[in-house]
N, C-alpha and C positions, 0 to 999 in steps of 0.2 A: 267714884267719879261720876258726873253729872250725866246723863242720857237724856238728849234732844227727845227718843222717841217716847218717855218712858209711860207718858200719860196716853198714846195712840195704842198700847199693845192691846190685842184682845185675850180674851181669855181662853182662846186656844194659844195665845202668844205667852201664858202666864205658864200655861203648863209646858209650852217646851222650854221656857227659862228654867224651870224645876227640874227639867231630864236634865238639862244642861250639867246644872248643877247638881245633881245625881251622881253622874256620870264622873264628874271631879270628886265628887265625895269616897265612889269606890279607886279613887285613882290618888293614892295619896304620894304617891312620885309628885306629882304636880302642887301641889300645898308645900311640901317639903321643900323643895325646889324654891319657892315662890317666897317660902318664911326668908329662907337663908337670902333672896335677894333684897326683903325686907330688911333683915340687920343693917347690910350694908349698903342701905340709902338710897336702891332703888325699886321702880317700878314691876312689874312683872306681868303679863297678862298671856293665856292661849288667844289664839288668833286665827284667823282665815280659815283655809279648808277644814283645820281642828272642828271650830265651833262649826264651821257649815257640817259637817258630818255629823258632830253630837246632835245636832238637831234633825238631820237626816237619820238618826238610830241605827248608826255606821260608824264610828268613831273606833279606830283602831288604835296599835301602840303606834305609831309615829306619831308626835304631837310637835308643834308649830309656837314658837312663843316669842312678843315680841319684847322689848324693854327699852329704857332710857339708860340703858351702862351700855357702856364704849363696850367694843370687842373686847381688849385688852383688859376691864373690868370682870365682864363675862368672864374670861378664862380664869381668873383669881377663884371666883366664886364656885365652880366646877369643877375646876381642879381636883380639890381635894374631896367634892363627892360623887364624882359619874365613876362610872367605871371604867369607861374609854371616852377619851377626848379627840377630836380631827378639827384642822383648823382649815378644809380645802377650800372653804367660801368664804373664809376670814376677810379677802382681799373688798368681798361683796359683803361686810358688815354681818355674816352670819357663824356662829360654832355651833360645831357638832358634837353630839354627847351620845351616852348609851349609858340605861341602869338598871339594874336590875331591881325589880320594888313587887312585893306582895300585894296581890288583889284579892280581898277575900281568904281563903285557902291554897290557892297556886301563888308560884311565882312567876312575874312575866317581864319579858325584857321589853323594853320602853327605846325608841331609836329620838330623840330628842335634836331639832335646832332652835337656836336660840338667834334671834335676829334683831340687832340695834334699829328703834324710829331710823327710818331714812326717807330719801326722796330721789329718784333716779330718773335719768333723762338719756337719749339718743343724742348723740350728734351726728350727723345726716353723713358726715365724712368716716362715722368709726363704726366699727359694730362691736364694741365692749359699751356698756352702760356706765353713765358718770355716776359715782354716787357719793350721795352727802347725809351728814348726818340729822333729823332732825329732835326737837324737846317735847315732842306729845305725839300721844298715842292717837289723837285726829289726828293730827299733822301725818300719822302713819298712813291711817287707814283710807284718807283721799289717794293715797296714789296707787292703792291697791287696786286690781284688776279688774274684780267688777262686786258689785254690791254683797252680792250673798259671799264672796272671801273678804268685804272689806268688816267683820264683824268683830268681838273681843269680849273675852270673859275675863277682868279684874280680878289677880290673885293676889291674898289667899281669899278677899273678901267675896270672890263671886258676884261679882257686879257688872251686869250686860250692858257692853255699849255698840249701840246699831245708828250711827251719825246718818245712815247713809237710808234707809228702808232696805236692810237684807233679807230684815227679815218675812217685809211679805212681798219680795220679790223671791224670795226662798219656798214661800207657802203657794207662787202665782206659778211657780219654776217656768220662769225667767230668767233670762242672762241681761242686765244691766250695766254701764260704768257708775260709779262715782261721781266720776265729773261728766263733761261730754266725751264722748267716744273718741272726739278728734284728737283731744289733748290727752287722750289716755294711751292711743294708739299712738302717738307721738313722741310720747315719754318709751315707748318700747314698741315695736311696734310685733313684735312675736306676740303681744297679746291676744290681736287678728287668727291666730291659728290655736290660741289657747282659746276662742271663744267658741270654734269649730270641737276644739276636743272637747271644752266641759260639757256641751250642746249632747255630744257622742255617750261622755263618760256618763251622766248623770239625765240624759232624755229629758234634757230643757230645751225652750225656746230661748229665740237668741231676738232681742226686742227690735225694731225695725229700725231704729235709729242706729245704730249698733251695727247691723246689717248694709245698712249704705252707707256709713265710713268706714268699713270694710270695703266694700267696691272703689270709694273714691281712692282710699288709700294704698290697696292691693301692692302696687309698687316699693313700698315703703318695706316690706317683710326682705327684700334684698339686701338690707342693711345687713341683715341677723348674721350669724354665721352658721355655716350647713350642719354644724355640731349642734346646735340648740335646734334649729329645725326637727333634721333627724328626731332628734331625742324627745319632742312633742307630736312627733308624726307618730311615733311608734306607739306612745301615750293613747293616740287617738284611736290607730288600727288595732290595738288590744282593748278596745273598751267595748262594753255589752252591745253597743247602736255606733257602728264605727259608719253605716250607710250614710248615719244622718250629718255627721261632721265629714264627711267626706262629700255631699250633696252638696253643703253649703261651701265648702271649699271650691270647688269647681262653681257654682254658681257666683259665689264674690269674687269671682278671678283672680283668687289667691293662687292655685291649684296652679295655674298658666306661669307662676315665677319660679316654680321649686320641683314641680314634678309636672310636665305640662305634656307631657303623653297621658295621662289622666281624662282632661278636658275634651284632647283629642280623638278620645274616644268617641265623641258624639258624634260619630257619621252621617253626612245630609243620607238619607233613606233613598235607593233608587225608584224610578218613578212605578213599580211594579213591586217594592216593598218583599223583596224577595230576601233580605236577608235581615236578621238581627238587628237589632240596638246593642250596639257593642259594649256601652257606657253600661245602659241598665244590666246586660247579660255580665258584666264583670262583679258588677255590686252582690248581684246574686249568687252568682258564683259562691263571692265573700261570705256572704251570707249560710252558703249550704256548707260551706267548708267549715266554719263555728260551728256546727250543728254539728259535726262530724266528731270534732275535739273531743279529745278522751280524759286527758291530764291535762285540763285548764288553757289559757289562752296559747296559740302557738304561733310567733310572731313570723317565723319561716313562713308557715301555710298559710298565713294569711295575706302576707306581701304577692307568693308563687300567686294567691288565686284572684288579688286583686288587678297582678300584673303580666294576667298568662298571656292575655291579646293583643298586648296592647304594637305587636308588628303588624294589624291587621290593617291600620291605615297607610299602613308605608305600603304593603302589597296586593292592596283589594287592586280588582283586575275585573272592568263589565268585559262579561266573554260575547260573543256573537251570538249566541244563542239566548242572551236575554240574563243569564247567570252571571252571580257575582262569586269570583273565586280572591283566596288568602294565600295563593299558592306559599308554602317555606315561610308563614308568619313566624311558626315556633321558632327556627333558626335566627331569623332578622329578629324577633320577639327578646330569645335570650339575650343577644349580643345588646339590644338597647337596655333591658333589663340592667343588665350589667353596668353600663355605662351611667345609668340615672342612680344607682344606688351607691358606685363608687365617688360619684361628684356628691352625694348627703354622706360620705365619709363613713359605709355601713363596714364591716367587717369584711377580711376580706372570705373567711370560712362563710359567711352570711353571702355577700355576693354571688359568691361560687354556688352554691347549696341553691338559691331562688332561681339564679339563673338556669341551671341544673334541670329545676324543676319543670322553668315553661319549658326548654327545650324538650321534656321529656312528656309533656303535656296531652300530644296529639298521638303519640304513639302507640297506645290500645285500639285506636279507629282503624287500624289494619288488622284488629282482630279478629275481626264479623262474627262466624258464628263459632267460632273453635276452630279455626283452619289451621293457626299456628302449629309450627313442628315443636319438639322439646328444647331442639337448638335455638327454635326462636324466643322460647318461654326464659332460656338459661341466659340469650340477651339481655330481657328484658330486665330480669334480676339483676345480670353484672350492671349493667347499663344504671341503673337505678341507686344500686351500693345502697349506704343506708339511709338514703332518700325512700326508700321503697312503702313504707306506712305514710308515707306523706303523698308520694306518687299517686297510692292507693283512695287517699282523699281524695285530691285533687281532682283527679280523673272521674271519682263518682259525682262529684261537685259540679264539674263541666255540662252535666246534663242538663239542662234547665228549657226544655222543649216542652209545651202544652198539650202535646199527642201523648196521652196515658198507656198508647202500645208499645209505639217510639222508646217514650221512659222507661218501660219493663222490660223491654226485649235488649236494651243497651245495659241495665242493672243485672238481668241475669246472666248477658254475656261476662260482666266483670266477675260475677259470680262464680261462673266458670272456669275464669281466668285466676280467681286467687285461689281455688280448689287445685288446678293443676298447679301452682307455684307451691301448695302446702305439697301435694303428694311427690313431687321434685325433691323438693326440703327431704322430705323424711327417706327419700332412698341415695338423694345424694348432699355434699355439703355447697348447698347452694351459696349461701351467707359467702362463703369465701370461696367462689370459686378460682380454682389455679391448675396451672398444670401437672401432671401425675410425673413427670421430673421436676426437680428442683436445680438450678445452675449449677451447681456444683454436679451435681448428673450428671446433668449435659455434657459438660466440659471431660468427665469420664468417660463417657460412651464415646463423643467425638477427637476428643483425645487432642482437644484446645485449650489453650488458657485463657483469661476472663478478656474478655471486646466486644465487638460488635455481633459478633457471629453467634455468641450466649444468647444475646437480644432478641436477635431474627429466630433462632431456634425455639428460645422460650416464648416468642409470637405465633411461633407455627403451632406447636405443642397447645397452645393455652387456644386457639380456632379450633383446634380437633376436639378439644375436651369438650368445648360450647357445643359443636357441633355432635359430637357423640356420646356426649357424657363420660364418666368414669370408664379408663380404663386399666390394664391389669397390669403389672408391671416390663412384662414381659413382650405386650404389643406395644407397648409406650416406645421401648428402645425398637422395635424396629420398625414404627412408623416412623421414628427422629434420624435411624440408620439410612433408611431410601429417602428422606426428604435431604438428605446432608449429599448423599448419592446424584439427586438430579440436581442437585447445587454447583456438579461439576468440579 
């Protein structure tokens, strides 16, 4: 296929076409694949993020492929060589495959979509995309998202086509469109928030024209549906530089249509600058909580620490003395928490769990220096359930004060604080605490059958165990005898 660029490449451009094609050479799923579309009279090329990543020297098994066979051709040709076939995106011109193909000495399994030329447009009244189909691979690659995805490796012949300069907005890492921004952002307009992610995922700039049709268009991301939102948001908050797609998000006043407790975060500064940067303090936050992660990105922790404060503007309070108080953010904090992640349609274990979290966010700063009782330690545990490694983030994360005493003496109080939780653990069964009757006890000792009064009892019992820890069988029944006693 013919390459507009092909006489502009340099010769750092020669040698990443050669990884490219490298990189296909150990990947013979792809050839394979590519011949058999060949027999039956059509085209075949990897596409988009594929080649942006083989050129990146990141090129994983998902691969991306585009062609001139209908869907319904697709599935002919697949059929009988993937291993598993899905047709969830069929309706949007794409099949999904999975194969398992030798590289070298392993085998490795290959997660494969295959996606018909098309051309796709918004209409301003729908939030599903129109789509159509079109007869060339330009014809594809203009409506792609931005330059460095709109690129293509010709199979089996390995032949690069870059219509668009991907590739030294690839080498300049830059985020560009194809066309102009307006009509890109037009045709979809979630683009706007995939320019924030890719900006996050891969620590590119996002070109200035790009930039301010995003501002102009900001509005226009209300079309989408909170499910694709979501589901690019989360993209964005898992990626290595999640500050920087989240920066530009609140700066294009995207941030203000979809999650606009965010933006809100910027508090005008009172005239004595006594408190925070709420905005910058949550980013950080973000920031230290990554740094914390043990097993890879955690999308829980990272939501709890981008959105512990965000009650601070509903409850900032100048006091008379010149002070600015949050009195009860974490509380009003949770309950908005809740409410912005049930409208992007998060889970409802997900919702529960973040919200969880701010609410449980402030509650070490009554620690001070070890004053806590054991009962208060055994709260803190129940309270926590298996939030509690997260909690444990979180709260160290929330530090971010420039006094290096301040910092120490707040680290070692947590220090503290997670020593007495392990030496609790080990003498008693913290992880599940419960009461030393079980309802069916109960109901023997007091000599009830199952209702209300199980409830209240197993509420009493399960205060005293917090409160005094383990006890023995024998004091169990008759602290539950005299509490059943002054019950009357």
């Amino acid at each position: 296929m013919p390459n507009a660029n092909e006489d502009n490449l340099t010769e750092l451009s020669q040698v990443q076409r050669r990884a490219v094609s490298e990189l296909l050479r150990v990947s013979p799923v792809a050839d394979d694949l590519a011949r058999r579309f060949q027999q039956a009279g059509f085209s075949l090329a990897l596409v988009g993020g594929s080649v942006r990543d083989a050129l990146l020297g990141r090129l994983g098994n998902d691969l991306d492929f585009t062609t001139d066979a209908r869907p319904e051709d697709v599935l002919k040709i697949v059929r009988p060589w993937a291993d598993s076939v899905w047709e969830v995106g069929i309706a949007f011109g794409t099949v999904g495959c999975q194969k398992d193909g030798r590289v070298g000495d392993a085998v490795q399994r290959f997660e494969i979509e295959i996606t018909t030329y098309r051309s796709e447009a918004y209409d301003r009244t729908s939030r599903k995309p129109e789509v159509s189909y079109g007869d060339s691979i330009e014809e594809d690659l203009v409506r792609r998202d931005f330059t460095v995805n709109a690129m293509a490796v010709a199979l089996p012949e390995k032949e690069f086509i870059d219509p668009h300069g991907g590739l030294e907005d690839l080498a300049a890492r830059v985020l560009r469109t194809p066309g102009t921004p307006e009509d890109s952002f037009s045709d979809d307009p979630l683009r706007m928030l995939r320019a924030a992610r890719f900006a996050a995922q891969l620590d590119f700039e996002v070109a200035p024209e790009v930039i301010g049709a995003m501002k102009d268009m900001a509005d226009r991301i209300e079309i989408v549906s909170a499910e694709r939102i979501r589901d690019e948001f989360n993209k964005l908050i898992l990626s290595p530089h999640p500050r920087k797609g989240l920066a530009l998000l609140v700066d294009t006043g995207l941030a203000a249509h979809f999650v606009p407790e965010l933006p809100a975060l910027r508090l005008e500064s009172d005239e004595h600058h006594r408190h925070k940067d709420v905005y910058e303090h949550s980013l950080t936050v973000l920031e230290q909580a990554i740094d914390l992660e043990e097993n890879g990105p955690d999308l829980v922790l990272r939501l709890a620490a981008l959105l512990h404060d965000i009650g601070k503007p509903r409850t900032r309070r100048f006091e008379t003395d010149g002070r600015v108080s949050f009195h009860h953010h974490e509380v009003v904090g949770a309950k908005m928490t809740k409410k912005r992640l049930t409208a992007l349609k998060y889970s409802n274990d997900m919702v529960k769990d973040i919200g969880r979290l701010v609410e449980l966010h402030l509650r070490f700063h009554g620690y001070g220096t070890g004053e806590w009782t054991d009962s208060a330690v055994r709260r803190y545990v129940r309270d926590a359930g298996p939030l509690l490694e997260r909690l444990h983030k979180l709260t160290r994360s929330d530090c971010t004060t420039r006094n290096k005493r301040k910092a120490s003496a707040l680290s070692r109080a947590y220090d503290g604080l997670e020593e007495r939780i392990a030496q609790l653990k080990e003498q008693e069964e913290l992880d599940s605490i419960r009461p030393d009757l079980d309802g069916n006890q109960i109901m023997e000792v007091l000599g009830v059958g199952p209702g209300p009064v199980v409830g209240k009892a197993y509420g009493f019992l399960l205060e005293l165990r917090l409160e005094n820890g383990p006890m023995d069988h024998d004091d169990a029944v008759s602290a539950l005898k005299e509490w059943w006693a002054a019950q009357g």
